[in-house]
Legacy VTK file of the C-alpha trace (Angstrom):
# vtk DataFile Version 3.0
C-alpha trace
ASCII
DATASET POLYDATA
POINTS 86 float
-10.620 0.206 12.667
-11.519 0.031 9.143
-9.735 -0.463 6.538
-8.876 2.267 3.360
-11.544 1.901 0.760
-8.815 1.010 -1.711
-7.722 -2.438 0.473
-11.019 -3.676 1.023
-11.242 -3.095 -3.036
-8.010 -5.360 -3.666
-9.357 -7.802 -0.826
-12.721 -8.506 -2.851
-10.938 -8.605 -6.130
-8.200 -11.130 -4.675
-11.033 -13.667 -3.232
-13.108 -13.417 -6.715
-10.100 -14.958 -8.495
-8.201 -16.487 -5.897
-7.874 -19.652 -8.131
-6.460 -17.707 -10.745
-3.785 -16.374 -8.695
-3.173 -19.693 -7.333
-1.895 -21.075 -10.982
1.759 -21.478 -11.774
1.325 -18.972 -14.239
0.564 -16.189 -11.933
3.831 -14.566 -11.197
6.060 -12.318 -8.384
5.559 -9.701 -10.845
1.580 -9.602 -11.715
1.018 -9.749 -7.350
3.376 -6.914 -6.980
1.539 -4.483 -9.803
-2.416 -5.853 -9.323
-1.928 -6.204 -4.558
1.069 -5.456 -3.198
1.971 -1.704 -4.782
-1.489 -0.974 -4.786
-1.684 -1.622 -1.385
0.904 0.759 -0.585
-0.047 3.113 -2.566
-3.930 3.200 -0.370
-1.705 3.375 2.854
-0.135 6.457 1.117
3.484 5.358 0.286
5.628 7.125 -2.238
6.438 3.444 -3.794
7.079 4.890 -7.436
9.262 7.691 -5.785
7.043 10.849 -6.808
8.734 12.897 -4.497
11.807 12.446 -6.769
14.452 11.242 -3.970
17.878 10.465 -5.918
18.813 7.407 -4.472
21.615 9.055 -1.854
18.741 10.734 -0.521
16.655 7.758 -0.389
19.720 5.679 1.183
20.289 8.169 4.054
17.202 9.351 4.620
15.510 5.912 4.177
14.391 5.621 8.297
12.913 8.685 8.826
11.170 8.361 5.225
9.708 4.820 6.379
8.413 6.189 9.767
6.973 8.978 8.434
4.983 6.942 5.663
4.246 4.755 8.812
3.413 7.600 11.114
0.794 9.294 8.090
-0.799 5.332 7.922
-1.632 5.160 11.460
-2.868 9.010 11.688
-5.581 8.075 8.893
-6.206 4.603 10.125
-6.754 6.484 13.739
-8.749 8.899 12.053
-10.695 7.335 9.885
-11.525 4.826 13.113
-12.583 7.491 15.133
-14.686 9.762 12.249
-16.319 7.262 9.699
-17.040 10.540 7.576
-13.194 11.074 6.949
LINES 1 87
86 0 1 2 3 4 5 6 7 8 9 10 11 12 13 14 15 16 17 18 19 20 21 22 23 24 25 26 27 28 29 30 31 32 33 34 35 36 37 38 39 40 41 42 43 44 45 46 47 48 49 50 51 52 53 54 55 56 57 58 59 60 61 62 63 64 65 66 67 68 69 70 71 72 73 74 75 76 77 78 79 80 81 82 83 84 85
């Protein structure tokens, strides 16, 4: 199954400077904004909390918001796998 356009983008970008982001220098912080929310973000997470949970809601609802940001990944990932065109 291929992946998202998006993570194949942040794959090519992360081996053309992979010495870069090998220096002390590089931090937590820089991976998180340039891969890791990015990443997310292709797989269709609400990581900057655009749906506007306050954080009770997030708390108590935080399962069923995980698997259904999980169960909308694998639904693309299955579709895109099965119809290139989508």
């Amino acid at each position: 199954m291929p992946a998202p356009q998006e993570v194949s983008e942040l794959v090519k970008r992360f081996d053309r400077n992979w010495e870069s982001y090998r220096s002390s220098e590089y931090n937590e912080t820089q991976a998180r904004r340039e891969f890791i929310d990015p990443f997310f973000k292709a797989l269709g997470w609400d990581i900057d909390n655009e749906q506007g949970y306050v954080e009770t809601e997030k708390t108590e609802g935080e399962k069923s918001l995980i698997q259904r940001q999980i169960d909308a990944t694998d639904s693309r990932l299955t579709n895109s796998s099965t119809n290139p065109t989508a």
